[in-house]
C-alpha positions in Angstrom: 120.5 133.4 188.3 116.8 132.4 189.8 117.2 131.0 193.4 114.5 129.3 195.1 114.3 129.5 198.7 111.6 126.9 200.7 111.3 127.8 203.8 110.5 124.5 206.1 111.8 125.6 209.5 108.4 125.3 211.8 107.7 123.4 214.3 103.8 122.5 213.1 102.2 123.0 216.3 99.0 123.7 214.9 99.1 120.6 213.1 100.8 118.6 216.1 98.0 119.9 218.2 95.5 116.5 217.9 98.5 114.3 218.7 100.1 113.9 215.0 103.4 112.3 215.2 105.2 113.7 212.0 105.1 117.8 211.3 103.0 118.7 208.4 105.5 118.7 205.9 106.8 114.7 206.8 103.9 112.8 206.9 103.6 110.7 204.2 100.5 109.7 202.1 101.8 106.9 199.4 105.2 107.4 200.2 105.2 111.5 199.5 105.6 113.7 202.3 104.4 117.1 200.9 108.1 119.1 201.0 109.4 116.2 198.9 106.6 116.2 196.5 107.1 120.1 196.9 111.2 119.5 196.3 110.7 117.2 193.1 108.4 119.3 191.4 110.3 123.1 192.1 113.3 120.8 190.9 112.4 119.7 187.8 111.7 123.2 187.0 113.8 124.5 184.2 113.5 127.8 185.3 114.8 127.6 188.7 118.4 127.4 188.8 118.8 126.6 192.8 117.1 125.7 195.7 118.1 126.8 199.4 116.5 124.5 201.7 115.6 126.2 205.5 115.1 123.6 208.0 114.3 123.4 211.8 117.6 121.8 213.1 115.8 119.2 215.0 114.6 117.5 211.2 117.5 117.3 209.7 117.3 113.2 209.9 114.0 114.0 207.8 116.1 115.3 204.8 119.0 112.6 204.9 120.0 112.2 201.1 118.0 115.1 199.9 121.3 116.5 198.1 121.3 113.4 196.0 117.6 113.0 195.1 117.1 116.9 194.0 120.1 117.8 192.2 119.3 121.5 192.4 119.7 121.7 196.0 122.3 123.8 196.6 122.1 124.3 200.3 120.8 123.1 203.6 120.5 125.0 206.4 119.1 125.7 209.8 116.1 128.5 210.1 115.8 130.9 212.6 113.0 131.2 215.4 111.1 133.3 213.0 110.4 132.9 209.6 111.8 136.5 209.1 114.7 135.4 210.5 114.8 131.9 208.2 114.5 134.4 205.1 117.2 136.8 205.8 119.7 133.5 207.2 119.0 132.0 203.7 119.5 135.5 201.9 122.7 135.8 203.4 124.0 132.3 202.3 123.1 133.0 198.9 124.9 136.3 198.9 128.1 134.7 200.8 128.0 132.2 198.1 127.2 134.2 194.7 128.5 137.7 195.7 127.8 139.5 192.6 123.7 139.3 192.8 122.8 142.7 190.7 120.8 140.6 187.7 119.4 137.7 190.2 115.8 136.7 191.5 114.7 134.7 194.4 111.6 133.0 195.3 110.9 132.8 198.7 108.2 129.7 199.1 106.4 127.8 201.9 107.2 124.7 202.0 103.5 123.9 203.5 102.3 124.8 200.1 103.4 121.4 198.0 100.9 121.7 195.3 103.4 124.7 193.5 102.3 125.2 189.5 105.2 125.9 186.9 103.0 128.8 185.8 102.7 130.5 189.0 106.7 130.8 189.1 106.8 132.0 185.3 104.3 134.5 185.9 106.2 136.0 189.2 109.4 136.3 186.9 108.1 137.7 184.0 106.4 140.4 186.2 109.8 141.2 187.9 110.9 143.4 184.4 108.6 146.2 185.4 108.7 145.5 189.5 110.6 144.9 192.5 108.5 142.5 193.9 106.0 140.2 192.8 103.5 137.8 194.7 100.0 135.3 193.8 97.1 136.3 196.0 93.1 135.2 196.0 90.2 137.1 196.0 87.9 136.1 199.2 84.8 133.8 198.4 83.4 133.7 201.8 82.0 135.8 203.4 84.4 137.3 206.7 82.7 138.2 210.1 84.0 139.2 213.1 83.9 136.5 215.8 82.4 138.4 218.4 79.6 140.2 217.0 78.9 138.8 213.9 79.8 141.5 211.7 80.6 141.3 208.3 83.9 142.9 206.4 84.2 144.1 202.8 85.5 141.2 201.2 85.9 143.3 197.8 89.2 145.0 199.6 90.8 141.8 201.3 92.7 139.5 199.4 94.6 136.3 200.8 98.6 136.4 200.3 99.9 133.0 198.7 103.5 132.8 198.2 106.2 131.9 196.1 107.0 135.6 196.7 109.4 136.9 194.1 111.9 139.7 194.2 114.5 141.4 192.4 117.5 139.9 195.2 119.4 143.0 195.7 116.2 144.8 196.1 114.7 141.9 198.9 117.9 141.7 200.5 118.5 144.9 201.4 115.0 145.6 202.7 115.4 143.0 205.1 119.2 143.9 206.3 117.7 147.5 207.0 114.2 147.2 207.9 113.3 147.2 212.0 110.6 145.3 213.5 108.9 142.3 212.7 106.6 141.2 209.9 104.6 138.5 208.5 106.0 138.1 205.3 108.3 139.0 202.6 105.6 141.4 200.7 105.2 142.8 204.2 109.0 143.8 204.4 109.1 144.9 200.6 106.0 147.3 201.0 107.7 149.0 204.0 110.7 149.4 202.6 109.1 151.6 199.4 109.2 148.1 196.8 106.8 148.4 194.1 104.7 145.5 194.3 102.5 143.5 191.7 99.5 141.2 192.9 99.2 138.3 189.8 96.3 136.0 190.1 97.1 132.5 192.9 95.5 129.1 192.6 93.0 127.6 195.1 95.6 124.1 194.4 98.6 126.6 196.1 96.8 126.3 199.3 98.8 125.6 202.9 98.9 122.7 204.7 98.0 124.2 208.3 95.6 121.6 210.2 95.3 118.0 210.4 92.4 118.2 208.4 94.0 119.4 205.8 96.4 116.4 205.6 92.8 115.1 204.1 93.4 117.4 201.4 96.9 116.6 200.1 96.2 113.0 200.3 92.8 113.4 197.6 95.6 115.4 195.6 98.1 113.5 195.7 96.2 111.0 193.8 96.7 112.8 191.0 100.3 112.2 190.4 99.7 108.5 190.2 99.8 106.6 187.0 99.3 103.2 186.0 101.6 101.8 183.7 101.5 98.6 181.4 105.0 96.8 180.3 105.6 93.1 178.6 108.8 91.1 178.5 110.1 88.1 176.8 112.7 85.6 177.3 114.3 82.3 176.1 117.0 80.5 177.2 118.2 77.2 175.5 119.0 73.8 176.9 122.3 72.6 177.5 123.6 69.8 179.7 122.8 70.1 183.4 121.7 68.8 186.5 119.3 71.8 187.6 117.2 75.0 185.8 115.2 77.8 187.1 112.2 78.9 187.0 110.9 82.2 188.6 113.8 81.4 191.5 112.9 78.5 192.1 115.5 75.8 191.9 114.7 72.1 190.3 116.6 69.4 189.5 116.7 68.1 185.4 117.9 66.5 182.9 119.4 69.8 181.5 120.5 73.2 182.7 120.2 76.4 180.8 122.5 78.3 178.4 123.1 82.0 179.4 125.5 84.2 181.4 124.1 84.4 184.3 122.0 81.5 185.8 119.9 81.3 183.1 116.0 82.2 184.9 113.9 83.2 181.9 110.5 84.0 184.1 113.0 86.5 186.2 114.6 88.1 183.3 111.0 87.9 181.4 109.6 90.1 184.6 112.4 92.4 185.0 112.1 93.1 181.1 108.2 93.8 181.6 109.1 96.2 185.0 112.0 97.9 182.8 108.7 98.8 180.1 106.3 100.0 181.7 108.9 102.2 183.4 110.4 103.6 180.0 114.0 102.0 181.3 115.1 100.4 178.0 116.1 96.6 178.7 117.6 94.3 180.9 120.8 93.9 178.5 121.1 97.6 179.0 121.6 97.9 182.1 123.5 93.8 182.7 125.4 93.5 179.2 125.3 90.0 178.1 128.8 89.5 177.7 129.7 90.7 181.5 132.3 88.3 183.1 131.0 89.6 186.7 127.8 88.3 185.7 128.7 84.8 185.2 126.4 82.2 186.8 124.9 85.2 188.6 121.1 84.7 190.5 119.0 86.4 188.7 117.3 88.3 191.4 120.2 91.1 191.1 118.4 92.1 187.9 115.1 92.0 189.4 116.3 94.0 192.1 117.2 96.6 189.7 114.3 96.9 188.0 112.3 96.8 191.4 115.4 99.5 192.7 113.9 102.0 190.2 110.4 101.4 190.5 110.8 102.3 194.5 112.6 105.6 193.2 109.4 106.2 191.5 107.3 105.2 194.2 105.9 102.7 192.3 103.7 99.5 193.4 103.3 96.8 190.9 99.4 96.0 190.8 99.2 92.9 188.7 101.3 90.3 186.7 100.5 87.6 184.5 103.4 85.0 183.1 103.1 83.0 180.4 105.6 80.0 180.5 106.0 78.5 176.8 107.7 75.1 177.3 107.4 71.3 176.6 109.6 70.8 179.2 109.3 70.3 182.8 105.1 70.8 183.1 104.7 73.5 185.0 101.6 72.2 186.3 103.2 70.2 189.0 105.3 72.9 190.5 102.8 76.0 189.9 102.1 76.7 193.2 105.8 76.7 194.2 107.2 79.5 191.5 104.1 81.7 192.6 105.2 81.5 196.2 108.7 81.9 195.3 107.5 84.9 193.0 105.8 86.8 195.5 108.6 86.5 197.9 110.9 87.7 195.3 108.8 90.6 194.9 107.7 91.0 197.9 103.7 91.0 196.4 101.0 89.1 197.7 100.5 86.0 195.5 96.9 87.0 194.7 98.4 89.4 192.2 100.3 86.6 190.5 98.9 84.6 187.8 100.9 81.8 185.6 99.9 80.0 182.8 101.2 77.5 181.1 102.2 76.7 177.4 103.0 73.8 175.6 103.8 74.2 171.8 103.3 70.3 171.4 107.3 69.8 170.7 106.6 71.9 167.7 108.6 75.5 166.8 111.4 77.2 168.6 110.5 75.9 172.2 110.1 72.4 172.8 111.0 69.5 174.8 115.1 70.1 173.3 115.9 73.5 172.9 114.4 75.4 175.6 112.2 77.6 177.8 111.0 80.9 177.0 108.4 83.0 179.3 106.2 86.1 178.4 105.5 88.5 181.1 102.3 91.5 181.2 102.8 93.3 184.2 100.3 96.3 185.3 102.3 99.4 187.6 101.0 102.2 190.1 104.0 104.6 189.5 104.4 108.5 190.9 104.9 110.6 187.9 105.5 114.3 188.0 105.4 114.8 184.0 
């Protein structure tokens, strides 16, 4: 068993110091604080097998539905006033929990270090058959001088600790039940206690978030993470007799109505087929079957809100969409401006990003002024992707 242990219990003050409002590990650039960018990516590692998340009791609103979004969170709980303390207080909830820990490791991470590689963790395990402990550390570039007189230190025999630090658990959690004293870190704790250690090579990308300025940082790298997507729909929905139709939500009265389960919108379903694309979530008629009683004569806008349900869980903006509306009848050029507006309100866009056309096919083909109304939809994403 691998546990994972992110350690999130400070109180920030050097990055509170110039008057920030969140800690270091809530604010948010896009929508992505760094300890849930940090939380998604340990997650969706298949090597981990749980995470133990220690938190400053006065952010625990910060983490509400965490257990749901990161399905290998296994606990929560409150740090201590050190983060020696916050290690051992997690060590002894996973021990309560698993009891029998003889062939386990635990990684014991910042959580102020979001930007966490795959490879650093498989290189800290596969290092743990010969040792006790292993942790990433960096050679120094710069040069280090003393503050007061301007001397200069051997940078060839300083290195700079990066965590996750990795242990055999047994090993780690009986150093720190018998040790005395305090000490900075996990490695600190291991090398008093007689561990045998192994240095592997860090990443400049594992650095920690420490002072508003560095908030400057995360937000160039986050960018990273951010993908733009491309999806196309397409629907048609006959005429039948009516008094009303609708088109992109927007309500009009005719000479016909049209056939279909729910209320029939074709430039709704035509967009929420184009959103469910781009973001690799098969089809509308996947996820509403066809032949659903509970959708009968249902507004449309509860499968747009699906589609635009799972774009938000992938922080997701749409950037551009372009409708094609293939019909004889109504013209479309009369009531343009309305389904635009009624668009972007729908999807809460500005209309600038909206462009319809409009197609005739002449009362010639499949569409025309008797059967129906079909709609094509492109539509351009922004979407947070982790893979």
């Amino acid at each position: 068993m691998i546990h994972f242990i992110i350690l999130a219990a400070g109180k920030s003050e050097r990055f509170k110091k110039k008057k920030n409002k969140f800690s270091k590990l809530f604010f948010k650039v896009n929508g992505i604080s760094p300890l849930e960018h940090l939380m998604k990516s340990v997650s969706n590692s298949t090597i981990i097998n749980s995470i133990t998340l220690v938190v400053n009791k006065d952010d625990k609103s910060e983490i509400a539905g965490f257990k749901k979004k990161y399905h290998k969170l296994d606990s929560v709980i409150n740090g201590g006033i050190t983060r020696q303390q916050s290690v051992f207080i997690a060590l002894k909830n996973i021990r309560k929990k698993r009891v029998k820990t003889k062939n386990d490791i635990v990684l014991i991470h910042d959580a102020a270090r979001p930007f966490l590689e795959n490879q650093i963790i498989r290189n800290c395990i596969s290092q743990l058959k010969k040792y006790d402990g292993v942790f990433p550390a960096l050679n120094i570039d710069d040069t280090l001088r003393n503050k007061k007189n301007l001397n200069s230190y051997d940078r060839n025999i300083i290195i700079s600790s990066q965590t996750p630090q990795a242990f055999k658990f047994d090993k780690i959690y009986m150093a720190y039940r018998l040790i005395k004293g305090n000490y900075s870190d996990d490695v600190a704790i291991a090398n008093e206690f007689g561990l045998k250690i192994k240095i592997i090579e860090g990443q400049k990308l594992n650095f920690k978030i420490t002072n508003p300025s560095d908030s400057e940082i995360y937000e160039k790298l986050i960018e990273q993470y951010y993908r733009n997507k491309i999806g196309n729909g397409f629907d048609f929905h006959k005429f039948k007799k009516g008094k009303s139709i609708k088109i992109g939500g927007l309500k009009i009265k005719s000479k016909f109505s049209l056939e279909a389960n729910s209320d029939g919108d074709p430039v709704l379903h035509s967009i929420t087929d184009a959103i469910l694309g781009a973001l690799n979530e098969k089809d509308i008629g996947f996820h509403f079957e066809p032949d659903n009683k509970s959708y009968k004569n249902a507004n449309s806008i509860i499968f747009i809100n699906k589609a635009l349900q799972l774009l938000m869980d992938k922080k997701g903006e749409i950037i551009n969409l372009d409708l094609n509306i293939i019909c004889d009848y109504p013209k479309i050029k009369p009531i343009r401006s309305k389904i635009r507006k009624s668009i972007s309100n729908i999807l809460k866009i500005d209309e600038d990003i909206i462009n319809i056309k409009a197609t005739s096919t002449e009362d010639e083909g499949f569409v025309n002024a008797k059967k129906g109304i079909a709609c094509q939809t492109a539509v351009s994403l922004r979407v947070f992707d982790y893979d």
